[in-house]
N, C-alpha and C positions, 0 to 999 in steps of 0.2 A: 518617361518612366526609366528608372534606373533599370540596367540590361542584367537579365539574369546570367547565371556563370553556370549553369546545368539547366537540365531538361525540367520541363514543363509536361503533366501529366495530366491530361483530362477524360477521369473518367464519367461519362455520360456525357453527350453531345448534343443533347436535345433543346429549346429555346433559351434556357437559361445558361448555359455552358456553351452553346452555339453563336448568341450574344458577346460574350464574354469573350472568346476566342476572337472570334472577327474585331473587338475592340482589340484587344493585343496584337492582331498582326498590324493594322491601323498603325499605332504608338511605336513599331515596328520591333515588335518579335521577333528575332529569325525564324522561320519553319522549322530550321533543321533542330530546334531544340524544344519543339513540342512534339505529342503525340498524342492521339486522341483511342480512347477503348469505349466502343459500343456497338455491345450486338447485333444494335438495327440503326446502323449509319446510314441517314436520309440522304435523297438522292442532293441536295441543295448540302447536306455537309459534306459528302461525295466529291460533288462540283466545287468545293472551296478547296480539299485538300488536293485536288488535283491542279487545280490553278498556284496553289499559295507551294505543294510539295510538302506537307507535313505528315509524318507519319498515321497512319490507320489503322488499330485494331493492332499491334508490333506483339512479340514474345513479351509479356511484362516481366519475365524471369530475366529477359537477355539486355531488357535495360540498365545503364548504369549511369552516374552521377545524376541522378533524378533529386531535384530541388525544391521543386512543388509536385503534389495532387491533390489536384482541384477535385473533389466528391460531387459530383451532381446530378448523379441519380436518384431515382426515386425513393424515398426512403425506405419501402415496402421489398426494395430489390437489393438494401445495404446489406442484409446478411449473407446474401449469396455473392457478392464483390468483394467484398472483405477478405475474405481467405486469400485471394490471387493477389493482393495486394502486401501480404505478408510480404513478398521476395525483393523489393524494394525497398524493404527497412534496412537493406544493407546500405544504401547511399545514404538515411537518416533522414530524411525529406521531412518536410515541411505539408501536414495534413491541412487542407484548406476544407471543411464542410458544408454548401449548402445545404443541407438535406433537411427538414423541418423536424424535429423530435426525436433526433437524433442525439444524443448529450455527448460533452468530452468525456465522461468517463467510461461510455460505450464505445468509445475511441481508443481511448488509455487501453481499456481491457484487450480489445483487438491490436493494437498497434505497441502495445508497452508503455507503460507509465513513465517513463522518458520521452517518449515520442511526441513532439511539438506540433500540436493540434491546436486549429484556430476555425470556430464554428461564428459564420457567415450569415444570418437574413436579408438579404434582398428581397423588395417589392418588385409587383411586376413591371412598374414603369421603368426596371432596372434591367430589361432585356432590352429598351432602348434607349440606355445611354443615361434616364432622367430619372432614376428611381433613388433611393435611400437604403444603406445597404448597414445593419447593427450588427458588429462582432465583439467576440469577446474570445480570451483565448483561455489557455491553461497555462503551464510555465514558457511557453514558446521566447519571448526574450522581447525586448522592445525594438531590435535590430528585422526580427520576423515581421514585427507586427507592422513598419515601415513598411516593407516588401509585402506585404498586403494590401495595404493600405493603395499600396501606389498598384497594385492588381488588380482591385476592386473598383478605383477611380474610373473605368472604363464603362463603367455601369451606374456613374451617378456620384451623392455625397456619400461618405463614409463617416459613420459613428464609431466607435467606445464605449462599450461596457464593462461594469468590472463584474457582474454578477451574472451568471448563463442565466438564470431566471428573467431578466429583463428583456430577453430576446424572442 
């Protein structure tokens, strides 16, 4: 995987972002450029970030060149994350969405109609490694959608869409 040049942002740590993570340190992520934010960090993501050293639950205000956030909390909990995540649109990051019914333009609205947002479904065989993962984005660039692509591989094949309805 081509190596990111800023920090890696994962909010919600839970099977599918915990998956996800552990594939990236694997591919060899550095630690020190991810961070993980979740209110109930399990004791098993706990024991990773203590082994691997990647940051826990950080100020997300006092982050800075943040490159990805990976979304993957629950979608029922997107309204209430969303705000905290405003103060990060200062580095311009790159919005990654799992979230199921979630749309870009509920993104756009929270994040700015600039803001380069690329919504994500994985299967569940894609918390190990074997699943099938359809994205589609908004004007994110073809340069993004590489850098996805190559972030999502850790969870299986990766599709293209060009229409969020097919997801």
């Amino acid at each position: 995987m081509a190596k990111l040049t800023g920090k890696l942002v994962l909010i919600g740590a839970g099977k599918m972002g915990g998956a996800m993570l552990a594939g990236w340190l694997k591919q060899g992520t550095p630690p020190s450029q991810i961070a993980i934010s979740d209110p109930m960090v399990s004791d098993e993501m706990q024991a990773m970030a203590d082994e691997h050293g990647f940051a826990v639950n950080p100020d997300l205000q006092g982050l800075s060149d943040v490159e990805v956030v990976l979304l993957a909390v629950k979608p029922q909990m997107m309204d209430a994350v969303l705000p905290a995540l405003q103060a990060l649109g200062v580095s311009k990051p790159l919005y990654l969405s799992v979230a199921a019914g979630r749309t870009i333009a509920g993104f756009e609205e929270a994040f700015g109609a600039d803001a380069a947002i690329i919504r994500a479904m994985p299967n569940t065989a894609a918390a190990v490694g074997a699943g099938v993962t359809v994205c589609v984005a908004n004007d994110a660039g073809e340069a993004l959608e590489k850098t996805v692509t190559r972030l999502l591989k850790v969870a299986g094949t990766v599709e293209w869409v060009s229409d969020e309805r097919m997801i």
